[in-house]
C-alpha positions in Angstrom: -138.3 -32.2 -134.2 -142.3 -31.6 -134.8 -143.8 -28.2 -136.0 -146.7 -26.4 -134.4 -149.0 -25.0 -136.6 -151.7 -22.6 -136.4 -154.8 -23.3 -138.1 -157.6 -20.5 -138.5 -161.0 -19.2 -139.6 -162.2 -23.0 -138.6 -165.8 -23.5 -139.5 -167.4 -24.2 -135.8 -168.5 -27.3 -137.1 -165.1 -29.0 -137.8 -163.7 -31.5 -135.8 -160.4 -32.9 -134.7 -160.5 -36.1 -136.5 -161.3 -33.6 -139.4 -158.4 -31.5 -138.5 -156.0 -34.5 -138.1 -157.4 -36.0 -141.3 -156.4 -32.9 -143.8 -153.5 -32.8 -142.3 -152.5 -35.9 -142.3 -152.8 -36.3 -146.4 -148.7 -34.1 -145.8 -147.6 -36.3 -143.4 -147.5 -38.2 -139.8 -149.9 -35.7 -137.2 -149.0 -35.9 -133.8 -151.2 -34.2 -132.3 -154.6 -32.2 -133.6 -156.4 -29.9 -131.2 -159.2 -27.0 -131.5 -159.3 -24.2 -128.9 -162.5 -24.3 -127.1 -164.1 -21.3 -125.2 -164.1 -22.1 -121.2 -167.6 -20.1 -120.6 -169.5 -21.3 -123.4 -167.8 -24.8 -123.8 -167.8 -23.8 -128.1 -165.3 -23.9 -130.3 -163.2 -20.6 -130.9 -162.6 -21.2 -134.4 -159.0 -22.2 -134.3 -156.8 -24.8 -133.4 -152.9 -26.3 -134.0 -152.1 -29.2 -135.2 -148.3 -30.4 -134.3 -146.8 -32.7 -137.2 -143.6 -35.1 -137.2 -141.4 -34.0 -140.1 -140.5 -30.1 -140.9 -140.5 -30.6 -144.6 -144.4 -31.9 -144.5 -145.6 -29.2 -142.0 -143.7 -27.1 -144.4 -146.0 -28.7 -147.5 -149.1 -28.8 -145.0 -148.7 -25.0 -144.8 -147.6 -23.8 -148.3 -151.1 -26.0 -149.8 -153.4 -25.3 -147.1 -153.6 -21.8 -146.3 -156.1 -19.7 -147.9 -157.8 -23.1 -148.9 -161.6 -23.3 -148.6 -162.9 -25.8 -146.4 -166.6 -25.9 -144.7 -167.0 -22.4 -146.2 -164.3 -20.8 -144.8 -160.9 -19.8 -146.4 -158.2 -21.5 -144.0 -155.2 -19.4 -142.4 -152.2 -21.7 -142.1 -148.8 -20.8 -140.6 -146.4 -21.8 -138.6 -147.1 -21.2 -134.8 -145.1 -19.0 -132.9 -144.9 -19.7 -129.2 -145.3 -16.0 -127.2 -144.2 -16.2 -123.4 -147.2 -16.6 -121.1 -148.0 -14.0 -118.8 -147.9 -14.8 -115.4 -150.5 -14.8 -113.0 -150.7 -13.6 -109.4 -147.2 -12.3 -109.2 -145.8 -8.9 -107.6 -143.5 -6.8 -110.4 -141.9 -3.6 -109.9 
């Protein structure tokens, strides 16, 4: 089953190809993606990246956060998926 990772403290400048890239130097990347603001159509600063195997999300994680790249120290961990609120509808 693939791991969801959070990636953080992105420079804005980084790219998902560049995100993939690093990444993929632990293992098979299935899918990169950085969070982009709806208004200003700019990145946010973070993203998730979603790899293959445990084991190298697990090495993707244990090497790559706090590590420096475009100037800013990366935070890496394993994303935790929160329940969405819902929208529109009537609780008591």
């Amino acid at each position: 089953m693939a791991k969801k990772i959070y990636v953080g403290n992105l420079s804005y400048n980084t790219s998902e190809e560049e995100l993939r890239d690093l990444f993929a130097q632990y293992g098979t990347v299935v899918s990169a993606n950085i969070i982009i603001d709806r208004e200003t159509r700019r990145p946010k600063g973070f993203g998730f990246v979603e790899m293959q195997e445990d084991a190298a999300a697990d090495a993707a994680i244990s090497q790559l956060d706090g590590k420096e790249i475009g100037g800013r120290n990366l935070r890496v961990n394993e994303a935790i998926a929160k329940p969405r609120p819902t929208h529109g509808s009537y609780r008591n």
